[in-house]
N, C-alpha and C positions, 0 to 999 in steps of 0.2 A: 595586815590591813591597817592602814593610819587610823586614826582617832577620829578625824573628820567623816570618813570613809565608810566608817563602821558606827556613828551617828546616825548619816545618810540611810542608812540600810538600815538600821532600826527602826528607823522612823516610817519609811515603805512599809515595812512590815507592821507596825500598828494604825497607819493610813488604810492598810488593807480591809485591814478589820472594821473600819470606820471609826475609832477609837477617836474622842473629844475630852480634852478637860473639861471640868473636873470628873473623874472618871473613880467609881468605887471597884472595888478588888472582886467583886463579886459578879459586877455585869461584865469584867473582862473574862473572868474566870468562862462565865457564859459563852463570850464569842467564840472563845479558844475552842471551847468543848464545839461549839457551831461549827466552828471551821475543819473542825478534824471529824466530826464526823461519831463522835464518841464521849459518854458524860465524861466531867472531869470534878472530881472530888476531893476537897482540902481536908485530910487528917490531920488538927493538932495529936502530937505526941512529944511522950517525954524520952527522945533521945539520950541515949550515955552521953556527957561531957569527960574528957573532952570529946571530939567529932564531929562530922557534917553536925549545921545546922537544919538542913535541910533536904528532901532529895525528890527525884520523879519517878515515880514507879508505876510504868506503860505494860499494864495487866493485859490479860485476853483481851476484855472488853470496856474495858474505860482506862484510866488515867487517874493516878492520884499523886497528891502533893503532900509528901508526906511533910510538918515541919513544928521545928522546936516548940513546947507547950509551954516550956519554962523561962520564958523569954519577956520582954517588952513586947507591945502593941504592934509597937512601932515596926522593932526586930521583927518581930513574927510578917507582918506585911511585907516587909523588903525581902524576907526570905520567898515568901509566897511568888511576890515577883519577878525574886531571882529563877525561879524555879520554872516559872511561864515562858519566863526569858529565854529556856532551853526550846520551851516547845514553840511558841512563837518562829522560831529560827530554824524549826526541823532538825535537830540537831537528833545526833546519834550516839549510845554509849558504844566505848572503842573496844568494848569484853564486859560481860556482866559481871558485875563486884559480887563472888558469894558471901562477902566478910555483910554486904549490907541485911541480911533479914537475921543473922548473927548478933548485930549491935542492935537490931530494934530487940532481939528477945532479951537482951540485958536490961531493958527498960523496966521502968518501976511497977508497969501494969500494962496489961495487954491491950491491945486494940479492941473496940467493945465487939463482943460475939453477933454477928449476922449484920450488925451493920454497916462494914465494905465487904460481900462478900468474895471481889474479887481478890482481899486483900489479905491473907493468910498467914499470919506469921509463922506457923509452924509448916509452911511449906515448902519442898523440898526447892532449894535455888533456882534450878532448870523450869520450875515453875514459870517463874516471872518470866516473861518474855523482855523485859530491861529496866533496866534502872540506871538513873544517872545522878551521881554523887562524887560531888569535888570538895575538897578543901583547898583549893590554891587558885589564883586569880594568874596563870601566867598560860594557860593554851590562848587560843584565840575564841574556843566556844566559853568560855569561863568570860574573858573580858566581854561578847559579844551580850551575854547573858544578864550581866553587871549591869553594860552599858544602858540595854533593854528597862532592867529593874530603876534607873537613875532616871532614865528620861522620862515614865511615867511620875516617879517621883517628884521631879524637876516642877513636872504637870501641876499633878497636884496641889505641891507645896506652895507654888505659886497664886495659882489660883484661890486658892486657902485666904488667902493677903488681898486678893484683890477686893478694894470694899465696891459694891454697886453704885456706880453713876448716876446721878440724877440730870437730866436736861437744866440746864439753868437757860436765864433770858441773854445773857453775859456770853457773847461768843468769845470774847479774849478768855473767860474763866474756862470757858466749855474747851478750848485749846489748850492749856493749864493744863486742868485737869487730867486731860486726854494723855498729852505729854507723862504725867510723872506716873500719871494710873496704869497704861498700859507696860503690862510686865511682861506680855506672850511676845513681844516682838523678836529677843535672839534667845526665845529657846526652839 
């Protein structure tokens, strides 16, 4: 799928949801879990480096995102995103990874006891009914994923910058303004 292509269809897909900049990671988190039907719970954790920073792990009955602890803000949000990005797009893992609940027990500390109960580190792989964990940006669900996590950012970061308008009396100013203020037009 081209680059445009795959813009287009991200954007349906967060249209769907009703999704508006500026948008916090939190009330998107929400629709998702709305839309699917099932909570959806962000684990920070401290991941072994190297390795995913991130991954989805579609338990019995919820959904968690599991991602780096050790990270920037920032990182840590674009991961989150990247990760929603899978579910937003209904994506599928192509074989469950057993090496994934492997590398979290290499982790410097466990997951806290009872609070994700669906989320068990010492559970035997066949447990998890999926997980999806990439470290390379070349399938098309990995770009589709990215591209997802970008154009909320895009959002964001934009809107971030835009300072509030005020009405003035000055229609040539209020044109001006308009002109250099508005930043939403090509994203």
């Amino acid at each position: 799928m081209r680059e445009r292509e795959l813009r287009r269809r991200c954007r349906r897909l967060l249209n769907e949801l009703g999704i508006r900049p500026p948008l916090d990671v939190a009330e998107l988190c929400h629709r998702v879990a709305l839309r699917r039907g099932r909570p959806l719970h962000l684990v920070p954790y401290p991941i072994p480096v190297p390795g995913p920073f991130g991954m989805w792990v579609g338990a019995s009955s919820a959904d968690y995102i599991v991602y780096q602890r050790e990270t920037s803000r920032a990182h840590q949000r674009h991961i989150v995103l990247h990760e929603l990005g899978h579910l937003l797009a209904d994506h599928r893992s192509d074989e469950y990874d057993d090496g994934l609940l492997t590398e979290l027990r290499r982790g410097t500390e466990p997951c806290p006891p009872g609070r994700y109960p669906d989320l068990d580190l010492d559970l035997d792989p066949g447990a998890v009914r999926r997980a999806l964990r990439r470290t390379a940006y070349d399938s098309e669900q990995e770009r589709e994923a990215e591209t997802v996590a970008t154009i909320i950012l895009e959002w964001a970061s934009v809107l971030d910058h835009v300072v509030p308008r005020s009405p003035s009396s000055d229609a040539a100013a209020d044109r001006i303004g308009t002109s250099l203020g508005d930043r939403l037009g090509w994203l």
